[in-house]
C-alpha positions as CSV (number, residue, x, y, z in Angstrom):
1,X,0.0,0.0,0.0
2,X,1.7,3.3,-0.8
3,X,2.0,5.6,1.7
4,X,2.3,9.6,2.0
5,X,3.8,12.0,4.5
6,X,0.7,14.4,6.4
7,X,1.9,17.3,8.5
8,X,-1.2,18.1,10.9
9,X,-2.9,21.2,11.0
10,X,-5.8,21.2,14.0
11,X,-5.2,18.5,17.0
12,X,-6.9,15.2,16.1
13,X,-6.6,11.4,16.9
14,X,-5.2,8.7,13.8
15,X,-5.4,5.4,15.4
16,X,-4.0,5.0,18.8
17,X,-1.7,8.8,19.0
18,X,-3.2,11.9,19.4
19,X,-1.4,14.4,17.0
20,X,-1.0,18.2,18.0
21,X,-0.3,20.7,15.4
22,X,3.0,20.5,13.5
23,X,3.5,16.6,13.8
24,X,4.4,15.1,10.7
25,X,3.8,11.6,10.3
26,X,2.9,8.7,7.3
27,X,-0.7,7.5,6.3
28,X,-1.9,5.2,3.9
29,X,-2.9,7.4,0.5
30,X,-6.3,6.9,1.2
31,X,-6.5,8.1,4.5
32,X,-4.1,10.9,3.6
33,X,-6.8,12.6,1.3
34,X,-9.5,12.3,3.7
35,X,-7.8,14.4,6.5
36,X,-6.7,16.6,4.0
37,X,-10.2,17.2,2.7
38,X,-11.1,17.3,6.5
39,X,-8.7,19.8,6.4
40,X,-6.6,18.0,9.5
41,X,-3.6,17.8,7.6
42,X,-1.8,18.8,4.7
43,X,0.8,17.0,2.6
44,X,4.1,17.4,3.6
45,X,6.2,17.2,0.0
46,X,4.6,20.2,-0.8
47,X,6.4,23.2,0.3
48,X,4.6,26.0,1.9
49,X,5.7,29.2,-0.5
50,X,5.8,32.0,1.1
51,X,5.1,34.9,-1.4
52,X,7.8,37.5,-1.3
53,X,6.2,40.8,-1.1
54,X,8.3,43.8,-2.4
55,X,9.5,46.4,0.2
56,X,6.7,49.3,0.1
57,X,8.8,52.6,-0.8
58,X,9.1,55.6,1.6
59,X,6.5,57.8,0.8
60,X,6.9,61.4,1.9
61,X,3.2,63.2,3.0
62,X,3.7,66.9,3.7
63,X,1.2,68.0,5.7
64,X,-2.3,70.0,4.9
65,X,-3.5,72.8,7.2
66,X,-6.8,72.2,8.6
67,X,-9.6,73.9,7.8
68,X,-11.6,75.7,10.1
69,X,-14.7,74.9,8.8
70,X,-17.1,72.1,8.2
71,X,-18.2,69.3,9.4
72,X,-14.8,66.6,9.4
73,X,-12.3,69.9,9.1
74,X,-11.2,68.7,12.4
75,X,-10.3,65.3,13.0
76,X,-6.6,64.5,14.9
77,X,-6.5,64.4,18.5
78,X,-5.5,67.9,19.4
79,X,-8.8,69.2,18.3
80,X,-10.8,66.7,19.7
81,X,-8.9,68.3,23.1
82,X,-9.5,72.1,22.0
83,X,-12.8,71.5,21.7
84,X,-14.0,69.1,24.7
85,X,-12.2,71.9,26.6
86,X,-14.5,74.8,25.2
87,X,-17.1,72.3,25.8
88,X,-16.3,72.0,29.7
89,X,-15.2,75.9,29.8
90,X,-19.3,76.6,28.8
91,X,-20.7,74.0,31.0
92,X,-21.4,70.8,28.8
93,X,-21.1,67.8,30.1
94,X,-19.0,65.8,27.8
95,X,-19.4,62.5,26.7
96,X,-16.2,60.0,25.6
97,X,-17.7,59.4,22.8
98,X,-18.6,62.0,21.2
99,X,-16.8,63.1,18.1
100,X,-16.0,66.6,16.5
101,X,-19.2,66.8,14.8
102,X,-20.8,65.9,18.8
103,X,-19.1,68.5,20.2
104,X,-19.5,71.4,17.6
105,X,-23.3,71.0,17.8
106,X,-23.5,70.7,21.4
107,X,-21.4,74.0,21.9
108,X,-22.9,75.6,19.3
109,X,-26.5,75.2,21.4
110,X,-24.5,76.3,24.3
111,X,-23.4,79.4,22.7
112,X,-27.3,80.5,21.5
């Protein structure tokens, strides 16, 4: 009976062991493609390929002013901060969760 070489994949019983991921071990052909369509094992003279990605290149971002209007003009942390402190200097109390938009509303109905 020929026989093949399975490397296991998920832990599972073949016979009497109890194989963990990563043992390698031989299994009649037959058996072999049934715990590799169970997806158990995989055959070990195939080599995994690992696909060589190439190195990304260095991009280089100047960055954009911020607007000071709109909706999502403001979005990086600092402003999140300038704002929840106008929020608290009027009297709001400020959720965690808000966002920009959140907080320019409520302060804007503050300010009225």
């Amino acid at each position: 009976m020929k026989m093949c070489k399975l490397v296991t994949l998920k832990p599972h019983k073949y016979g009497t062991r109890h194989l963990t991921a990563g043992d390698e071990y031989e299994v009649p052909m037959r058996h072999g493609y049934a715990l590799v369509a169970g997806k158990k094992a995989r055959f070990a003279d195939k080599p995994v390929r690992a696909v060589a990605k190439p190195a990304p290149k260095p991009t280089v971002v100047e960055p954009q002013p911020e607007p000071d209007h709109g909706v999502g003009a403001m979005t990086s942390d600092a402003a999140i901060d300038r704002l929840r402190l106008e929020a608290t200097q009027l009297g709001i109390d400020i959720d965690g969760r808000w966002g920009v938009a959140r907080l320019q509303h409520e302060i804007a109905q503050a300010k009225r």
